[in-house]
C-alpha positions in Angstrom: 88.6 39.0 133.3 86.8 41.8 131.9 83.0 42.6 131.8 83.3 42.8 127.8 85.8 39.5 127.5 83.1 37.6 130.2 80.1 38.5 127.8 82.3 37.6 124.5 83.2 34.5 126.1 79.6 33.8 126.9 78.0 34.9 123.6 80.7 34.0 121.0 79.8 30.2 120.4 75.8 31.0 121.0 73.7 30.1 117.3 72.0 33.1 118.4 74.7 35.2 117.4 75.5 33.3 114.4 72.1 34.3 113.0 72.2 37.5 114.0 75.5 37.4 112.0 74.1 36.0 108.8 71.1 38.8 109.5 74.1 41.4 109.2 76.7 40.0 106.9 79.5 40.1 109.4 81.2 37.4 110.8 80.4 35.6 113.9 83.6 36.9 116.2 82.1 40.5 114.8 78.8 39.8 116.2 79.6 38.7 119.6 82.1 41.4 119.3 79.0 44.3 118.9 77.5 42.3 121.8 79.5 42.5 124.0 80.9 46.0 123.4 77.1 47.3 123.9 76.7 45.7 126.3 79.6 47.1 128.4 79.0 50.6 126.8 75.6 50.9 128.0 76.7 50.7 131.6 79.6 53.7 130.8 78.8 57.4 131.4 79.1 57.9 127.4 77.0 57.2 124.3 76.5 53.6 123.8 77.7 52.8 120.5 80.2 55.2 120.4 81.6 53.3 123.8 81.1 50.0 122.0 83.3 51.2 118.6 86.0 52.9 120.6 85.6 49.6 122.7 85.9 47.3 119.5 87.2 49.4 116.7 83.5 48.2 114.8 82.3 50.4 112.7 79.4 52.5 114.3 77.3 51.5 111.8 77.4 47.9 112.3 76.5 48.5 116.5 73.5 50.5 115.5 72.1 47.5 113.6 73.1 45.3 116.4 71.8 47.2 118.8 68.7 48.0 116.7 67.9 44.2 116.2 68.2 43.2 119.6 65.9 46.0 120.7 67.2 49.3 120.7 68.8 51.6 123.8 65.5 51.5 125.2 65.3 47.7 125.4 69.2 47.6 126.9 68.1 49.7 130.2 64.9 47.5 130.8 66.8 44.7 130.1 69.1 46.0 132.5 66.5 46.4 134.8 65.3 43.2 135.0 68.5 41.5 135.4 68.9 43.5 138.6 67.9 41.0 140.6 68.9 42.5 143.9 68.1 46.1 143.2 71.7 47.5 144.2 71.3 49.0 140.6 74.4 47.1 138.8 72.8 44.1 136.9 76.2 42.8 136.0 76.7 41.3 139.0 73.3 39.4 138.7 74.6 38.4 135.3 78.0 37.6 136.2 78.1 36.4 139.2 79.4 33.4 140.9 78.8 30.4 138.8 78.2 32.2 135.8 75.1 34.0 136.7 72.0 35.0 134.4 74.6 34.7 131.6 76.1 32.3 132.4 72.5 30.1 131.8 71.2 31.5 129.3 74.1 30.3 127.6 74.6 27.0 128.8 77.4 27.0 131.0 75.9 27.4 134.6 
């Protein structure tokens, strides 16, 4: 499974993103969608959102509110930063690791 498919699965049934959705007025597939695709776009070489559209086919538009309401680019690499739990520099395993990880809690299915 796929870093984005892992967070979509993890986020898409999350009443967190169904606000975030009604905040937007997109649907809630679209949200977890942005989510995920910025979320595996910020770890690629590129420009995040543009990662995230090519990623999704969203418009760009919609992934700069998303990623503007959860807290900007700036707020994705501390975020980042504190997931790193073990400091090898790639919080995704920290997130996503065995039994779910970070994630995996925060969501409810550790």
């Amino acid at each position: 499974m796929s870093l984005f498919d892992s967070i979509f699965d993890k986020v898409s049934d999350h009443p967190t993103v169904d606000n975030l959705a009604a905040k937007l007025g997109i649907d809630k597939e679209q949200a977890a969608k942005a989510i995920a695709g910025l979320a595996e776009g910020h770890q690629a070489d590129g420009d995040t959102v543009q990662e995230a559209a090519a990623k999704t086919g969203l418009d760009a538009g919609i992934l700069e509110q998303v990623r503007e309401h959860i807290g900007g680019e700036g707020s994705l690499t501390k975020f980042a930063s504190m997931l790193d739990k073990d400091g090898d520099g790639n919080p995704l395993n920290d997130i996503l690791g065995s039994g779910g990880g970070m994630l995996g809690g925060l969501f409810g299915k550790k």
